[in-house]
C-alpha positions, 0 to 999 in steps of 0.5 A, spaced: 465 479 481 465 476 474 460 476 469 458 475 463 459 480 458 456 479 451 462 479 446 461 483 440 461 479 433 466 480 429 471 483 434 478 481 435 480 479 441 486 480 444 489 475 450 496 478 455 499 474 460 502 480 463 510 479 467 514 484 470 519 484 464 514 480 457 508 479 456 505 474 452 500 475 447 495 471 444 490 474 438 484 470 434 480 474 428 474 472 429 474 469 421 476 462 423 479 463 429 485 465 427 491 465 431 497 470 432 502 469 438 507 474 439 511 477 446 511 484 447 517 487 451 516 492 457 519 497 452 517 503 450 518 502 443 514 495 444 508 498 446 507 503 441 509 497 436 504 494 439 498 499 439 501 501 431 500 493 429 493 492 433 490 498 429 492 496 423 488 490 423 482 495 422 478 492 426 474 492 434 479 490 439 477 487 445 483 487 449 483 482 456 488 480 462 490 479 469 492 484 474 499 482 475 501 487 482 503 493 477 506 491 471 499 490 468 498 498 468 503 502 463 501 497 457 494 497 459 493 505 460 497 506 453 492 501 449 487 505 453 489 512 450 490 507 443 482 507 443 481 499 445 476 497 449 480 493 455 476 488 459 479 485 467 480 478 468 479 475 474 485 472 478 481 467 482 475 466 476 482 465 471 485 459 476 479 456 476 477 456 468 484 453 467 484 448 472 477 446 469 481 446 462 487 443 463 485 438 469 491 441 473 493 448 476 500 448 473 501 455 471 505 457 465 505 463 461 502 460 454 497 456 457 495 462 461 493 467 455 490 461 451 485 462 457 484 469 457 482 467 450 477 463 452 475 467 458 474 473 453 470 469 447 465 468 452 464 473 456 467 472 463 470 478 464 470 485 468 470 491 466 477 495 466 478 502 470 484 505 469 486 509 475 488 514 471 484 515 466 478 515 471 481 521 476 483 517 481 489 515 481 492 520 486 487 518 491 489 512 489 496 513 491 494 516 498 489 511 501 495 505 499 501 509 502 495 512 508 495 504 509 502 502 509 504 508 513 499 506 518 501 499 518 509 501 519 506 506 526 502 500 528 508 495 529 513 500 531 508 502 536 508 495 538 515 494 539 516 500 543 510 497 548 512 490 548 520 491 547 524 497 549 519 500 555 519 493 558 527 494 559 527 500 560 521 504 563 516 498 564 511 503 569 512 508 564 506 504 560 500 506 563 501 513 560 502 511 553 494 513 551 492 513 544 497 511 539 495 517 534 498 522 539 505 525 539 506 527 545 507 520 549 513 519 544 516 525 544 516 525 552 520 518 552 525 520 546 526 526 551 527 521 557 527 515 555 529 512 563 527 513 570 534 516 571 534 520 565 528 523 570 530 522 577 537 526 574 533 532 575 528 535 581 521 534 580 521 543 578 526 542 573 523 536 571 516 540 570 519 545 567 522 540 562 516 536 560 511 541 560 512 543 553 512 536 551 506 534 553 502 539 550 494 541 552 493 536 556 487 537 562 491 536 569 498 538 566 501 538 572 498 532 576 500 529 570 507 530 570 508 529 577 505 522 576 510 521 571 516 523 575 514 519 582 513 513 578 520 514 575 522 514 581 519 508 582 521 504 577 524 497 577 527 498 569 534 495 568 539 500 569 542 501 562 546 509 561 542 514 557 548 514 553 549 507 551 547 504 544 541 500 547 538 507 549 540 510 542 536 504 539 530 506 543 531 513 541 532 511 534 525 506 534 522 512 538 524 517 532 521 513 526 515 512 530 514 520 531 516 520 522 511 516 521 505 519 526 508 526 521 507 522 514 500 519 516 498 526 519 500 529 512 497 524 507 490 525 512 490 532 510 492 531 503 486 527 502 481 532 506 484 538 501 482 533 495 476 531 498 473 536 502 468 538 496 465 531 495 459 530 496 460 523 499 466 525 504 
């Protein structure tokens, strides 16, 4: 949430309008109110320059911006280890104040750090946590890749249950289980149709499946349900070689690699965090 937070007498203040490629600067000195504008690109050799002309004023800095996606990250960690203090500013709070202002929402680059300016001369900022500098930058990367890793399974699970079986093994569903657990998928990937079932006996079939399915309790009951239901099955009768079942095959196997990645990324997660007292 936004609050107010005093700024300092006699600070200089420093406003960026952050872009993937510029950011549009905006300075005001306290003595007059004073202003400078200036574009900084996203360089290397900007950003020192940058950092070298704002220390050379000699005076606190007080630097303020909007989250812009990433962009905002590498210039704001450079000014951080540059010594200037970094304020956050709310997108939503910063939409509104310029509405207030402007008496309209139209956004543009220049209007948008004369805002920041204002925002920051009176205080309606938050404070600024580099991830990086706090330490926390790899947790950081492995909650954000856990959650797109776990929304990418979801749908590639969603698509095998209310896609790919409804074709070509409908009534092999009801085994399906948790959506954590591997052996559902590597059964299917194995035998993706009731043909590829049925072209076995029920031994040869046991024999095959018994590896797949893991530590379950009533192994063979299992087993046996799942072969008598292929028999059963009201599937189209697509070949196990024809593209379709290689498309099946292909979903079934980017399912199995991201069960895999989530399960790496879980484990980093408990090695870093296993002695935090909070965990």
């Amino acid at each position: 949430m936004t609050k107010l937070t005093p700024t300092p007498a006699g600070a200089v203040l420093v406003a960026i309008d952050m872009s993937k490629s510029r950011q549009e600067v905006l300075i005001e000195r306290p003595e007059g109110g004073r202003r400078r504008r200036m574009t900084v690109m996203a360089t290397r050799q900007d950003y020192d320059g940058f950092a070298e002309q704002l220390a050379a004023i000699g005076r606190r800095i007080i630097v303020g911006f909007e989250a812009t996606g990433n962009y905002h990250r590498t210039l704001a960690h450079r000014l951080l280890t540059a010594g200037f203090e970094l304020r956050l500013i709310s997108s939503v709070a910063l939409a509104r104040t310029r509405e207030a202002l402007h008496n309209g929402w139209d956004k543009n680059d220049p209007k948008d750090a004369q805002v920041i300016l204002h925002m920051l001369r009176i205080g309606a900022t938050q404070r600024y946590v580099d991830p990086l500098a706090a330490g926390i930058n790899d947790l950081q990367e492995l909650s954000k890749t856990h959650e797109t890793i776990s929304r990418m399974k979801t749908q590639t699970w969603h698509r095998i249950l209310t896609h790919y079986l409804p074709l070509y093994f409908p009534e092999i569903a009801r085994f399906a289980g948790n959506s954590r657990s591997d052996w559902f998928l590597a059964l299917i990937e194995r035998f993706p149709t009731p043909a590829s079932i049925t072209a076995l006996d029920a031994g040869a079939f046991s024999a095959a499946a018994w590896p797949l399915i893991g530590r379950k309790v009533s192994k063979a009951r299992l087993i046996n349900d799942i072969y008598e239901t292929a028999c059963a099955s009201v599937a189209l009768p697509v070949p196990e070689e024809s593209a379709a079942i290689t498309m099946f095959r292909m979903v079934i196997a980017q399912g199995r690699s991201l069960i895999q990645q989530r399960d790496e990324i879980e484990r980093l997660a408990h090695d870093r965090l296993a002695e935090h007292v909070d965990y």
